[in-house]
ZADO-190733 format. One line per 3 residues: number of its first residue (from 1); their letters; for each residue x, y, z of N, C-alpha, C, O. Coordinates in Angstrom, 1 decimal. Example, Ala and Ser with C-alpha at 12.3 -4.5 7.8 and 13.67 -1.06 7.14 Angstrom:
<nodes>
1> as> 13.2/-5.7/7.8/12.3/-4.5/7.8/13.2/-3.3/7.8/14.2/-3.3/8.5  12.8/-2.2/7.1/13.7/-1.1/7.1/12.9/0.0/7.9/13.4/1.1/8.0
</nodes>
This chain:
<nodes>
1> xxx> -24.6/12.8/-19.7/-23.9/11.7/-20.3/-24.2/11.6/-21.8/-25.4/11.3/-22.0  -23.3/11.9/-22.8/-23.7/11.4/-24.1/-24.7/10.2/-24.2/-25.1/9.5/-23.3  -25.1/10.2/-25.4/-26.2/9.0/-25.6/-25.5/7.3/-25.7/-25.9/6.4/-25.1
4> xxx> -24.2/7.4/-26.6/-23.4/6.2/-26.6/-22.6/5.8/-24.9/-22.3/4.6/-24.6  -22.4/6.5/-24.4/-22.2/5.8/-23.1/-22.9/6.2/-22.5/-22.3/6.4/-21.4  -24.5/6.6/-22.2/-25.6/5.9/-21.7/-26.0/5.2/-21.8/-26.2/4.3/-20.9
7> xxx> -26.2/5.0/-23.2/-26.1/3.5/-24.0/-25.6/2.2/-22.9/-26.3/1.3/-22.4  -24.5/2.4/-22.9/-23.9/1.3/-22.9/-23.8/1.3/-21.4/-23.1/0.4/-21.0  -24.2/1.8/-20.5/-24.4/1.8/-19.0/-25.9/1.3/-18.9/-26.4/0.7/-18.0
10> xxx> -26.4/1.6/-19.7/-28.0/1.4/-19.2/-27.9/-0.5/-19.6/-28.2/-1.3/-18.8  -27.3/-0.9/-21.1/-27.4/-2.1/-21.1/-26.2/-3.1/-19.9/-26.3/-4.3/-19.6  -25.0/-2.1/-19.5/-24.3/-3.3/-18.7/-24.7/-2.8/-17.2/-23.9/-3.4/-16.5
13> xxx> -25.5/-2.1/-16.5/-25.8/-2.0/-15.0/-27.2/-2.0/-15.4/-27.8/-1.4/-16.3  -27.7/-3.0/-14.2/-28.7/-3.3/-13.7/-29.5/-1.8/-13.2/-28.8/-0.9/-12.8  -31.0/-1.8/-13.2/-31.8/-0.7/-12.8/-30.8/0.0/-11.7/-30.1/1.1/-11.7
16> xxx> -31.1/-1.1/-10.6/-30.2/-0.5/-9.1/-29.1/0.2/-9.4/-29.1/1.4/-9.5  -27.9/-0.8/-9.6/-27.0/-0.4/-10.0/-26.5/0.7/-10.5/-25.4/1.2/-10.1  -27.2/1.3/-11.8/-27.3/2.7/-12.9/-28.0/3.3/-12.0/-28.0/4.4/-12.5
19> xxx> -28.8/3.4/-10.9/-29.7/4.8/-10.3/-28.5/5.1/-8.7/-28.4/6.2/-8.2  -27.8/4.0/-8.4/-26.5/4.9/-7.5/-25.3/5.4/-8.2/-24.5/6.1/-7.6  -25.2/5.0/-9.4/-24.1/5.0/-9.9/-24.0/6.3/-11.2/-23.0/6.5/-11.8
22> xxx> -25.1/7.0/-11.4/-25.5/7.7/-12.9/-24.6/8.5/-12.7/-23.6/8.4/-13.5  -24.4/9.5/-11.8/-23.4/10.5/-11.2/-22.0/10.2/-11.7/-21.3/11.0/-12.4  -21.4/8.8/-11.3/-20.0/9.1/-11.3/-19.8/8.4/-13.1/-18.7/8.4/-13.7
25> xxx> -20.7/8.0/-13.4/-21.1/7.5/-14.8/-20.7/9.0/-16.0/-20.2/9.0/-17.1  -21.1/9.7/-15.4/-21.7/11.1/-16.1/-19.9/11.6/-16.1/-19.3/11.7/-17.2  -19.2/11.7/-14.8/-18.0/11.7/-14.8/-16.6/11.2/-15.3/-15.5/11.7/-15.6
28> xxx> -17.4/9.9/-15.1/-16.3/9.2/-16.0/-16.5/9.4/-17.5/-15.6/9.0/-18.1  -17.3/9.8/-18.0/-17.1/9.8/-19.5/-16.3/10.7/-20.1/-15.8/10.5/-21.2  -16.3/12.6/-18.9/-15.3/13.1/-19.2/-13.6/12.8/-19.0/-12.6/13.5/-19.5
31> xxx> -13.7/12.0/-18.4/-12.1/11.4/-18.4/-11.5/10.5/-19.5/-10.3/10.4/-19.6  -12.5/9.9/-20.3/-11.7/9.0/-21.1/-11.4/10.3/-22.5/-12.0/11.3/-22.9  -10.0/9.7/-22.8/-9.1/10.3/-23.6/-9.4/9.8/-24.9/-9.7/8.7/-25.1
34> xxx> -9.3/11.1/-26.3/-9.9/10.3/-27.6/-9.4/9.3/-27.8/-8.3/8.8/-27.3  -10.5/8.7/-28.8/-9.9/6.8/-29.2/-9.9/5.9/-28.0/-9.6/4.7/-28.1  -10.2/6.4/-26.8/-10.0/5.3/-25.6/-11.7/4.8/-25.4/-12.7/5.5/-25.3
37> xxx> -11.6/3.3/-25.3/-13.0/2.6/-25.1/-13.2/2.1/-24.5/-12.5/1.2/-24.2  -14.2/2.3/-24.0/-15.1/1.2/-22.9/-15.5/-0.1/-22.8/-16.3/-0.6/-23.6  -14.9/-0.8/-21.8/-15.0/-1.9/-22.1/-16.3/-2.7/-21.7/-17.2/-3.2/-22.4
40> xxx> -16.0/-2.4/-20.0/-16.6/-2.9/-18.8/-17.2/-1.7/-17.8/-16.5/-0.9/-17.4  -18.4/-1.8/-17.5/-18.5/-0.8/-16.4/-19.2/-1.8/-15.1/-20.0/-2.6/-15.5  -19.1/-1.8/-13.5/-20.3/-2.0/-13.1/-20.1/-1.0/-11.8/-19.3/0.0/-11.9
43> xxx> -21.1/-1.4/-10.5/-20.7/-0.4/-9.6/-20.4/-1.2/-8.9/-20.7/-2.4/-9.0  -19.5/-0.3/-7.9/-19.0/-1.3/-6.4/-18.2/-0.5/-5.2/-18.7/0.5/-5.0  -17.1/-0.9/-4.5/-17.0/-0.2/-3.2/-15.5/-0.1/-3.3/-15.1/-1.2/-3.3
46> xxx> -14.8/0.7/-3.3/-13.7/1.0/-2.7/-13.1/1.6/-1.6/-13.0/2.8/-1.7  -12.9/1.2/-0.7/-12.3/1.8/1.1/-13.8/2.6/1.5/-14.1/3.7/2.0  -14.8/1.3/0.8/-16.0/2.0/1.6/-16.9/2.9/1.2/-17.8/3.2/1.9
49> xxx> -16.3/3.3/-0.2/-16.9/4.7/-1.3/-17.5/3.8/-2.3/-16.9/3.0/-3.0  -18.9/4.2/-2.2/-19.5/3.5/-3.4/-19.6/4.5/-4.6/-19.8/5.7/-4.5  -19.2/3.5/-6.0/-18.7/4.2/-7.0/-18.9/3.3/-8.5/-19.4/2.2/-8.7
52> xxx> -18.3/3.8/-9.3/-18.5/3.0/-10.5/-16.7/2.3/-10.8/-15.7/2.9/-10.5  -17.0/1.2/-11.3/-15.5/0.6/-11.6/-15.8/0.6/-13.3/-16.9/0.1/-13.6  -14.6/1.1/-14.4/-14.7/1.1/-15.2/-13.6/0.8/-15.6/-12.7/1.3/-15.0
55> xxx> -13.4/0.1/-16.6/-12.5/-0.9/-17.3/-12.2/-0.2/-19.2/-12.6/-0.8/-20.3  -11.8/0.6/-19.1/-11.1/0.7/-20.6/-10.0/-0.6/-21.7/-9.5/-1.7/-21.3  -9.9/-0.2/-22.7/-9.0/-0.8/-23.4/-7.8/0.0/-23.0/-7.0/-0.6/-23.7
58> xxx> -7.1/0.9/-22.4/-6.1/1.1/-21.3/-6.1/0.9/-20.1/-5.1/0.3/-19.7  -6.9/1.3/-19.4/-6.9/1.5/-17.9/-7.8/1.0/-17.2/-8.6/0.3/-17.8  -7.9/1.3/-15.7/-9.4/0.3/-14.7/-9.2/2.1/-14.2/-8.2/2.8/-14.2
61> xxx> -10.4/2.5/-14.0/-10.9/3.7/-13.0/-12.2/3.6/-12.5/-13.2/3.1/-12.9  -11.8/4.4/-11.3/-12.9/4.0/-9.8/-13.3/5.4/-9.9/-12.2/6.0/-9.7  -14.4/6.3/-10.0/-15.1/6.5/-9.7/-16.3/7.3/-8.9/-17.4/7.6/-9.5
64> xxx> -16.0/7.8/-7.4/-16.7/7.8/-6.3/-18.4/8.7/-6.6/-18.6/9.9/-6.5  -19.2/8.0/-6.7/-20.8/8.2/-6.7/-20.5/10.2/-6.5/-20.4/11.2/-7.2  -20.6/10.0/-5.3/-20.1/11.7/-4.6/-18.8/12.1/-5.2/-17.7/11.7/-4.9
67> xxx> -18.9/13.0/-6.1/-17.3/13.9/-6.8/-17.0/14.2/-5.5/-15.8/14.4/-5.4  -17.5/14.4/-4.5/-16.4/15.3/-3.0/-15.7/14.4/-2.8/-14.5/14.5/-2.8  -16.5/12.7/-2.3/-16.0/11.6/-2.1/-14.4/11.4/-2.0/-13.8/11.2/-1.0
70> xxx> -14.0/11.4/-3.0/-12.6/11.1/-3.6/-12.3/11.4/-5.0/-13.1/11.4/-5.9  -10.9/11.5/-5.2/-10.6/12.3/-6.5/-11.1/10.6/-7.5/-11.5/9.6/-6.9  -10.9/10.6/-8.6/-10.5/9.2/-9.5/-9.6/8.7/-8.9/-8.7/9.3/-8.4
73> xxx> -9.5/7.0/-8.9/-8.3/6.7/-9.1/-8.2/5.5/-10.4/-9.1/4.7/-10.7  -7.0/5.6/-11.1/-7.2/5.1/-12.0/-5.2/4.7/-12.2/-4.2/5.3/-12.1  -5.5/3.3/-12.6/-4.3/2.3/-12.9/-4.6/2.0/-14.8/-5.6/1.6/-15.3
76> xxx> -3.4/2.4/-15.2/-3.2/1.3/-16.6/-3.1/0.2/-16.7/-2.3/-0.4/-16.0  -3.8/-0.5/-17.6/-3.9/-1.8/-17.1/-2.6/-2.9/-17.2/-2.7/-4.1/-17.1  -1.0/-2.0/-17.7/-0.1/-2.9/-17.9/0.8/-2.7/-16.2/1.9/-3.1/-15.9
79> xxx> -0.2/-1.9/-15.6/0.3/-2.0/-14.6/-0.7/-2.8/-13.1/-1.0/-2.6/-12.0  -1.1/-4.1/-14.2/-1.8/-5.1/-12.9/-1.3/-6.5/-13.2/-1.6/-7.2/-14.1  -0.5/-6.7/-12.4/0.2/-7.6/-12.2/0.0/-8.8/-11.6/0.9/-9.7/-11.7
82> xxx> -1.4/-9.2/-10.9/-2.1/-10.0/-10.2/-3.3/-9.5/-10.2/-3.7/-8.4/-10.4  -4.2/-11.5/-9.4/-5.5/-10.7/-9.4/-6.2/-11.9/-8.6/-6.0/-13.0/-9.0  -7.1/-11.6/-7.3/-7.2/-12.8/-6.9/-9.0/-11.9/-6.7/-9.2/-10.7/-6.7
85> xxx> -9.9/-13.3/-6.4/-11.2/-12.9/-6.7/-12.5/-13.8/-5.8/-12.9/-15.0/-6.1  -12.8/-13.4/-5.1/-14.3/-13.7/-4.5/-15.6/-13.6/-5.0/-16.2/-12.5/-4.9  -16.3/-14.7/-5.5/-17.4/-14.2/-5.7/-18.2/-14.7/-4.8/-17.7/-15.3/-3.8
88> xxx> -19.6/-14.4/-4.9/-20.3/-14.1/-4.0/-22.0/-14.9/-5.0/-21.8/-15.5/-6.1  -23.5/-14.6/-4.3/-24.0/-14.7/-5.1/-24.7/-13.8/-6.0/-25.3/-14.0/-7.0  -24.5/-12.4/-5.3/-24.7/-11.3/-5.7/-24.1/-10.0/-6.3/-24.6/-9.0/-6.9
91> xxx> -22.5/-10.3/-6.0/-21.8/-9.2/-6.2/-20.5/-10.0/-6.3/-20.6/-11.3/-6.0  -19.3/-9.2/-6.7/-18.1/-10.2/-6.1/-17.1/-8.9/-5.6/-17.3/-7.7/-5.5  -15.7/-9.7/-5.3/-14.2/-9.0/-4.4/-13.2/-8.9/-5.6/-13.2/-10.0/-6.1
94> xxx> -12.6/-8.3/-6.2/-11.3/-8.3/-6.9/-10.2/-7.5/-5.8/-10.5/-6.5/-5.1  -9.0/-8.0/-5.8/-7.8/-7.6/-5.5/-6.8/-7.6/-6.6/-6.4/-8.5/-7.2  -6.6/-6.2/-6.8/-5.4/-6.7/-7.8/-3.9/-5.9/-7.1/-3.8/-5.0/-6.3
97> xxx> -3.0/-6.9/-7.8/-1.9/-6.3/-7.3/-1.7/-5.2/-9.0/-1.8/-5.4/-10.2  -1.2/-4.1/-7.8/-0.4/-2.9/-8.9/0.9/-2.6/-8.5/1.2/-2.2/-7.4  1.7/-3.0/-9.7/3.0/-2.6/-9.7/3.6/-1.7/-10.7/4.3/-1.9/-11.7
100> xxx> 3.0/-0.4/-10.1/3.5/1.0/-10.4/4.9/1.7/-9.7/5.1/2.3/-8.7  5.8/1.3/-10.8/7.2/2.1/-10.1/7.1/3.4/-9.6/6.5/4.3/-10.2  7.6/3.6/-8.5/8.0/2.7/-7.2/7.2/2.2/-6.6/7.7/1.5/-5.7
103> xxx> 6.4/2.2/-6.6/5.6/1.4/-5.6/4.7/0.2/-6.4/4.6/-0.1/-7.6  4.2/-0.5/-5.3/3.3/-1.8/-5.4/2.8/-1.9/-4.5/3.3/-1.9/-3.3  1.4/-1.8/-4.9/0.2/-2.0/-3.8/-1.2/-3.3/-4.2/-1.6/-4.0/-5.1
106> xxx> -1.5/-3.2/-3.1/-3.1/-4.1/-3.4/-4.1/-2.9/-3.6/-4.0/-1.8/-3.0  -4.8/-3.2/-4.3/-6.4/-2.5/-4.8/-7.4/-3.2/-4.5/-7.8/-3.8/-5.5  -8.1/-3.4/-3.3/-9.6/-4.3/-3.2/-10.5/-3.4/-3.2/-10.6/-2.4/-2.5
109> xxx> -11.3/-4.2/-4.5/-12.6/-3.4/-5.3/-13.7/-4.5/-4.2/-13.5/-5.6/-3.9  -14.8/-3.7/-3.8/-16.1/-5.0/-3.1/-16.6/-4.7/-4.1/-16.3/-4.1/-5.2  -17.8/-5.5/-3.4/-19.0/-5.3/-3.7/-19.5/-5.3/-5.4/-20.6/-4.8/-5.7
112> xxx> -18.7/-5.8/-6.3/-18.7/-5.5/-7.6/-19.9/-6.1/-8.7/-19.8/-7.1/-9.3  -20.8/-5.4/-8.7/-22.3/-5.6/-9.2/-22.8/-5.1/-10.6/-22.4/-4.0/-11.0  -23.5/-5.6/-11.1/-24.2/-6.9/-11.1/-23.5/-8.2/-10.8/-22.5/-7.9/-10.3
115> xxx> -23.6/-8.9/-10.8/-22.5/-10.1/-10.6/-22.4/-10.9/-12.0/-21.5/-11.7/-12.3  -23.4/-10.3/-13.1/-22.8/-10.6/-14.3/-21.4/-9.9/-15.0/-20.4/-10.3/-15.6  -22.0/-8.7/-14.5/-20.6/-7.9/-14.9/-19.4/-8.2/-13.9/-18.3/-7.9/-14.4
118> xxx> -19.4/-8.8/-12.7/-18.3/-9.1/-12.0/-17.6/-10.6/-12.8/-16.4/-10.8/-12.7  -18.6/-11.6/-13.5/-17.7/-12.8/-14.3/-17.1/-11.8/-15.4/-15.8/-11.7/-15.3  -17.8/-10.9/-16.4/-17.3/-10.7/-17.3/-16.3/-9.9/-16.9/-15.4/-10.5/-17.5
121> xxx> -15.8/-9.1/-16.6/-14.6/-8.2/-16.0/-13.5/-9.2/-15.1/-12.3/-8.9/-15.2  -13.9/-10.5/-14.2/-13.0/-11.1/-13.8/-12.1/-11.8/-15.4/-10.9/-11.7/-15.6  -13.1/-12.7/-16.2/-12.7/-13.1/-17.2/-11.8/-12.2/-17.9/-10.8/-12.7/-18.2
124> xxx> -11.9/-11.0/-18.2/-11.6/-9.9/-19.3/-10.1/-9.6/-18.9/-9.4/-9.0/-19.7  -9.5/-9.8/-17.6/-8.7/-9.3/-17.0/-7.7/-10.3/-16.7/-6.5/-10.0/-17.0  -8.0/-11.4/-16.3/-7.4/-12.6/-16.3/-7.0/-12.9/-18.0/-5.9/-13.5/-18.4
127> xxx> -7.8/-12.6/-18.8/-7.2/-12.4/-20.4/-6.5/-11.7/-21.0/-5.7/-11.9/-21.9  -6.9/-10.3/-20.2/-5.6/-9.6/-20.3/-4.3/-9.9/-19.6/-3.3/-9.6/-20.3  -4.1/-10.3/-18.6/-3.1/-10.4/-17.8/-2.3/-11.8/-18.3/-1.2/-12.1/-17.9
130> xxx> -3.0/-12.7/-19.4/-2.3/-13.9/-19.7/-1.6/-13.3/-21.0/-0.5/-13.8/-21.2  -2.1/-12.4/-21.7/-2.4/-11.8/-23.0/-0.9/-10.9/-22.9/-0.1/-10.9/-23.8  -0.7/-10.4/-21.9/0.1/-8.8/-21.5/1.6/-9.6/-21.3/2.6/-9.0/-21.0
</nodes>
């Protein structure tokens, strides 16, 4: 992982957090596209695959700890159209709806940790989506 987005994983995930998640951390950095920035990172669970959730100034991408796990998946963020949210005291739930022509689906992220980074990503998105 470069030093600027180790950087910035080591200050927004928690010890725990950054020692399941370094792997798909390492990963995701080759995906982002020049000029694209990081917003938000923490780790959490998709259909059960624990992984990193990362939040760009374009897009949200998931992830999976294990590269075998599952490929990335990754929404732009003008295509989240809803968002409903559970928190918890430890972690929280996001659901978002994606309305990707043709289709529309639900996306439920668990487990989404630290639970500081779950207010600030709930907040960030709900801003975007009032914003968009």
């Amino acid at each position: 992982m470069d030093s600027a987005a180790e950087a910035f994983m080591n200050r927004k995930l928690g010890p725990h957090e950054l020692r399941h998640v370094r792997d798909a951390g390492k990963r995701f950095v080759t995906l982002l596209t020049p000029g694209e920035q990081l917003i938000h990172a923490a780790a959490c669970t998709v259909a059960g695959v624990l992984g990193l959730l990362a939040i760009t100034d374009r897009r949200i991408v998931f992830v999976a700890r294990d590269r075998h796990a599952t490929t990335p998946m990754e929404y732009p963020l003008a295509t989240i159209t809803g968002i409903t949210t559970e928190r918890g005291t430890q972690s929280g739930r996001l659901s978002l709806l994606i309305d990707y022509w043709p289709n529309r689906q639900d996306v439920d992220i668990m487990d989404v940790s630290p639970i500081e980074r779950y207010d600030e990503i709930v907040a960030w998105l709900r801003e975007d989506l009032r914003t968009s």
